[in-house]
N, C-alpha and C positions, 0 to 999 in steps of 0.2 A: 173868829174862825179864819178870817180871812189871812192875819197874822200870824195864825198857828200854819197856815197853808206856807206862805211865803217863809216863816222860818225852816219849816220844812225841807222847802225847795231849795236855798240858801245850802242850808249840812248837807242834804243829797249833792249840790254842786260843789262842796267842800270838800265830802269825801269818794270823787269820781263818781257818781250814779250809782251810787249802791244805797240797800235798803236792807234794816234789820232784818235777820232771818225771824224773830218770831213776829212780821208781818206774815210768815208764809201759813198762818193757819188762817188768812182771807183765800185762801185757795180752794179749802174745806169747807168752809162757810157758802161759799159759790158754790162750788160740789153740792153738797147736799141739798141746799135751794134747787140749783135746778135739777138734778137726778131725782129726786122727791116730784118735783113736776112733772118730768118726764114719764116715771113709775106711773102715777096718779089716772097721766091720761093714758097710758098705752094700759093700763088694769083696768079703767074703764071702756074703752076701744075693745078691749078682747072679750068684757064679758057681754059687750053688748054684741058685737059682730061676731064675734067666736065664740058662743059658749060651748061647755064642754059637756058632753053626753055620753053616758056611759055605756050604751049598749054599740056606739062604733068602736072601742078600740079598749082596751086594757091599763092598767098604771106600768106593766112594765115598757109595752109601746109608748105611754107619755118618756116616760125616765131614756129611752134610747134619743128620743126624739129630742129632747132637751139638751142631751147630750152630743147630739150632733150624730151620733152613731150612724143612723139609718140613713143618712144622705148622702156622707162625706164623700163616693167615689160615683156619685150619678153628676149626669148633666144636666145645670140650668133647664127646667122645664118650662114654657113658656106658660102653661096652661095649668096652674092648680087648681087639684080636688079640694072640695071645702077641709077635707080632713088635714089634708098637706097645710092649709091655708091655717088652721087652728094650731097644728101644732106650732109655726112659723109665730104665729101671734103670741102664746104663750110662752116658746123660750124667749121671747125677747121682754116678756115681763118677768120672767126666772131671771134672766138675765141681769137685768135694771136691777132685781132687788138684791143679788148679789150685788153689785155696784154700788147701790144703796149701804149696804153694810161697811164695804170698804171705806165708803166716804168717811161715815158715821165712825168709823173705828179712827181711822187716822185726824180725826175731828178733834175725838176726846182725848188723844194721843199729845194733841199739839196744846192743849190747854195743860192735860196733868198730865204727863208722862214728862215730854221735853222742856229740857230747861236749856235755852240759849244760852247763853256768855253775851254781852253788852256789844263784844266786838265781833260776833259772829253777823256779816253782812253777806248780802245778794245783791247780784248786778241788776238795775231798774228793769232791762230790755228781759231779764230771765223771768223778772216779774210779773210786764204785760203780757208776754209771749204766754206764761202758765194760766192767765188769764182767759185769753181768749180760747 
């Protein structure tokens, strides 16, 4: 391993710190790992401190809410009602699992969809920076 490490580092320094592009599906691997975690606990968070009750509000008030609609031209209130407080909670797991999706798409994209060329390379620095 150790070997496989240092030759590694060796060709990276051979060919200026660049790295095969189809390393970039450890990007999506990272994505979904933690978006999938993320998801997991903010869907658990919401239905335990926000559950949703149907006799305060309607699906078309979720669907505005989600979409951002009903807020977009108020101001930062410092004080939310539980109601305010749920729907805040719930787009942000709308949210996540749209993100979830994208990951998930461009995941299976990078495995069967794309096919690299040998000499298709990335700069190591564009590497860790998509990293973090």
């Amino acid at each position: 391993m150790l070997h496989l490490f240092s030759q590694m580092c060796n060709s990276l320094y051979m060919q200026k710190f660049t790295i095969p592009q189809k390393c970039f599906a450890h990007f999506y691997v990272i994505g979904v790992v933690w978006t999938t975690l993320l998801l997991a606990a903010t869907w658990m968070y919401a239905c335990k401190m926000a559950p949703l009750s149907s006799e305060e509000f309607q699906l078309s008030d979720i669907a505005s809410r989600l979409a951002g609609g009903s807020d977009v031209f108020s101001v930062h209130k410092s004080n939310m009602t539980p109601v305010e407080h749920r729907f805040k909670v719930w787009r942000a797991v709308f949210l996540l699992l749209l993100m979830e999706i994208h990951v998930l798409r461009r995941l299976i994209e990078s495995f069967y969809v794309f096919k690299y060329s040998p000499s298709a390379r990335m700069h190591i620095l564009g590497y860790f920076a998509g990293l973090l």
